[in-house]
TIVEXFI-894364 format. One line per 4 residues: number of its first residue (from 1); for each residue x, y, z of N, C-alpha, C. Coordinates in steps of 0.2 Angstrom, whole numbers. Layout:
N
NUM> X/Y/Z/X/Y/Z/X/Y/Z ~ ...;
This chain:
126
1> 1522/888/841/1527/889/846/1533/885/844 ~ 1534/880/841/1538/874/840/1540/874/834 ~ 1536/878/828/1537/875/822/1543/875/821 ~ 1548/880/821/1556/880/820/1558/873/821;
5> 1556/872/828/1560/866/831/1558/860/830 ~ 1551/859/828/1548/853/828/1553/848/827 ~ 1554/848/822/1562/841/821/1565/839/829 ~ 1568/845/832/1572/843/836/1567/842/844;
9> 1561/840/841/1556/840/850/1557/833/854 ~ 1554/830/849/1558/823/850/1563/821/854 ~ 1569/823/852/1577/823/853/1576/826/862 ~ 1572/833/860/1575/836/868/1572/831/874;
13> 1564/830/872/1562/829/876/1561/821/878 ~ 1565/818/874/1566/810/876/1570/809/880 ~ 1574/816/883/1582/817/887/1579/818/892 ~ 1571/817/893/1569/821/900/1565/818/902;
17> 1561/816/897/1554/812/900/1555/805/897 ~ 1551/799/902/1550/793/899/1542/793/897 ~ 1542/794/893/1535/794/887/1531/786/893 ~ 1533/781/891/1529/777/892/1527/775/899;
21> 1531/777/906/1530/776/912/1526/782/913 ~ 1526/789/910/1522/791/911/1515/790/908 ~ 1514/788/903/1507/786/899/1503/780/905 ~ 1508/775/908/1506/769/912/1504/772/918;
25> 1508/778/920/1503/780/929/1499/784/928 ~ 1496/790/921/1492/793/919/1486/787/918 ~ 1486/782/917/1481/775/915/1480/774/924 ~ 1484/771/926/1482/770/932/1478/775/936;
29> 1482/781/935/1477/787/940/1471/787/937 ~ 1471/786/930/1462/789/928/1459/784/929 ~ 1459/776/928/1455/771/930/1454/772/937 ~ 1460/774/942/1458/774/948/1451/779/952;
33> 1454/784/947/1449/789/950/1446/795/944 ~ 1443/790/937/1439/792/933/1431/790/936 ~ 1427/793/935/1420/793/938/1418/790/932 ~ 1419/791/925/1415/790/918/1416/783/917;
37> 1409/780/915/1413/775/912/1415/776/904 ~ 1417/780/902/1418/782/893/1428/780/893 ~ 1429/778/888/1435/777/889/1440/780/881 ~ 1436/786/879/1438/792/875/1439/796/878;
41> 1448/798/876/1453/803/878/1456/806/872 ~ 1455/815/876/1458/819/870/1464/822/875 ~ 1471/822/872/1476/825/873/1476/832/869 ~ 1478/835/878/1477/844/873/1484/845/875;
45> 1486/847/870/1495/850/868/1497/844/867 ~ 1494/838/861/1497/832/862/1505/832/859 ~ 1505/836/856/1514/838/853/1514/832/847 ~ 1522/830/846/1522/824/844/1518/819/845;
49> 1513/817/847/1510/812/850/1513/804/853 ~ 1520/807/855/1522/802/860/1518/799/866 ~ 1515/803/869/1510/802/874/1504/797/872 ~ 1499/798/867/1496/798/861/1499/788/858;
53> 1505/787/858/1507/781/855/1506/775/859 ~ 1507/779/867/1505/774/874/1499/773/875 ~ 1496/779/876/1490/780/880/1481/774/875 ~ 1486/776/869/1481/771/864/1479/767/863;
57> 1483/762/868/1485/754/870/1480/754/874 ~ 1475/759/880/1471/758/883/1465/763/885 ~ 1466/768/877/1460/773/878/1459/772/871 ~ 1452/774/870/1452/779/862/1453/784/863;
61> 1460/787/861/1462/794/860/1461/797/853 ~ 1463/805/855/1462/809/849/1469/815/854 ~ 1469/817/848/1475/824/851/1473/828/848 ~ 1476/834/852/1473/842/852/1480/845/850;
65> 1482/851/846/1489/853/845/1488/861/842 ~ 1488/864/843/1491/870/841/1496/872/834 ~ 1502/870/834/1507/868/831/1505/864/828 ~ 1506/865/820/1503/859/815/1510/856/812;
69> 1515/858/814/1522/856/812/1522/849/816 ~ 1522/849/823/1521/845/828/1513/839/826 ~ 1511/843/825/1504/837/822/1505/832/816 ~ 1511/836/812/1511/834/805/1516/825/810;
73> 1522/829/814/1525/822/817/1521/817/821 ~ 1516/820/822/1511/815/826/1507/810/824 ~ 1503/813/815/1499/810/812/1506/802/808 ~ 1511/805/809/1516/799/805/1516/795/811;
77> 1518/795/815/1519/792/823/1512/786/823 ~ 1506/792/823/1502/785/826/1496/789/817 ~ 1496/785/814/1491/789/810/1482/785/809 ~ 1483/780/814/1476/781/815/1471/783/820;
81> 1476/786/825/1473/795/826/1471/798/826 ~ 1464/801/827/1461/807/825/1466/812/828 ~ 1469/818/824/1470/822/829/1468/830/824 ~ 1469/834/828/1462/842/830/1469/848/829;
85> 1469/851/823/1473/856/823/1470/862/824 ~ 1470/864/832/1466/870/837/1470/874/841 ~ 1465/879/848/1468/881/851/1464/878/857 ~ 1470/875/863/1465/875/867/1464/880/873;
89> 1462/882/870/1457/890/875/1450/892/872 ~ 1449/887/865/1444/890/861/1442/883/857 ~ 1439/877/859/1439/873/854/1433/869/855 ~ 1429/866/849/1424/862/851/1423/856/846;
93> 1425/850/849/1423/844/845/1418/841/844 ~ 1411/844/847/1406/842/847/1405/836/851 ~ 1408/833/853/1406/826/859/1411/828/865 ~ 1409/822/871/1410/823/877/1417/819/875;
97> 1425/819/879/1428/815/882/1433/816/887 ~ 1435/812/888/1441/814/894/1446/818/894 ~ 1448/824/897/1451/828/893/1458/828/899 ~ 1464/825/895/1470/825/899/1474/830/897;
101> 1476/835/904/1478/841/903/1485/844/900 ~ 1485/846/901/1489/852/895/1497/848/900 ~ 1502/847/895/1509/840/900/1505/838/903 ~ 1505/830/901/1503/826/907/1507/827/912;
105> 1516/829/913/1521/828/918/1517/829/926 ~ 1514/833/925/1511/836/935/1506/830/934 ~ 1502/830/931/1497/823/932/1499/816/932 ~ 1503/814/933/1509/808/933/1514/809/939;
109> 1515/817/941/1518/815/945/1514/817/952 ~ 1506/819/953/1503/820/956/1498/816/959 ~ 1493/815/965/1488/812/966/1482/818/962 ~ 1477/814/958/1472/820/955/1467/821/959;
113> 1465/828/960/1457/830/964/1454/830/959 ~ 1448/827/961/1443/827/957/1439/835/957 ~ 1438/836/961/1435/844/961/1442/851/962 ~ 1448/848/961/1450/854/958/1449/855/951;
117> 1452/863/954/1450/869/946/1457/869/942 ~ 1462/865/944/1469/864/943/1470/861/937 ~ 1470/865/931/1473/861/923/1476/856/926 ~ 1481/855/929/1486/848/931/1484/845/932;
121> 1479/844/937/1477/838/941/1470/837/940 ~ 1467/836/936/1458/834/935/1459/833/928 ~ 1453/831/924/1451/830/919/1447/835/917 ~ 1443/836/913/1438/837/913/1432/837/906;
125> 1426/837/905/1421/833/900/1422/840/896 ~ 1419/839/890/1421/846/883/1415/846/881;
């Protein structure tokens, strides 16, 4: 979807989002009302792994991407990183983890139910 633009992803979307206030209230939301105690996180649509740079500082993460243009900028960003060149509609890493949803943005900007069916607002086991 990005390949063209992958260079300029970065650029747009640091003009909108704070990468790191939102990694710290996705951390708080999930400690707060994670059930698991497992503290491995897969980012699905991790993009450039801006989200991914944060959130590593307090999970074992791995990212999920679509776009290998965007994975290629992610694997330099954080390169000990596992990350998963897939789709997320059809993927299987073979273990269980935390699965943070497709843009964190609504999950950061929301309180999460644990029994919605809501991509935005839940996690859920793979």
């Amino acid at each position: 979807m990005f390949s063209h633009t992958a260079q300029y992803y970065d650029t747009i979307y640091l003009a909108m989002k704070d990468y790191g206030a939102e990694a710290e209230k996705l951390t708080a939301i999930m400690h707060q009302y994670c059930r698991s105690t497992g503290n491995r996180l897969l980012d699905v649509a991790c993009g450039t792994g801006l989200h991914l740079s944060y959130l590593k500082q307090h999970f074992q993460v791995e990212g999920l991407d679509l776009d290998e243009q965007l994975l290629a900028i992610a694997r330099q960003r954080n390169p000990e990183v596992p990350l998963h060149h897939a789709d997320m509609t059809d993927f299987d890493l073979g273990r269980t983890l935390m699965l943070l949803p497709v843009s964190s943005a609504p999950l950061a900007m929301s309180k999460p139910s644990i029994t919605s069916p809501e991509p935005s607002s839940v996690w859920y086991s793979i």
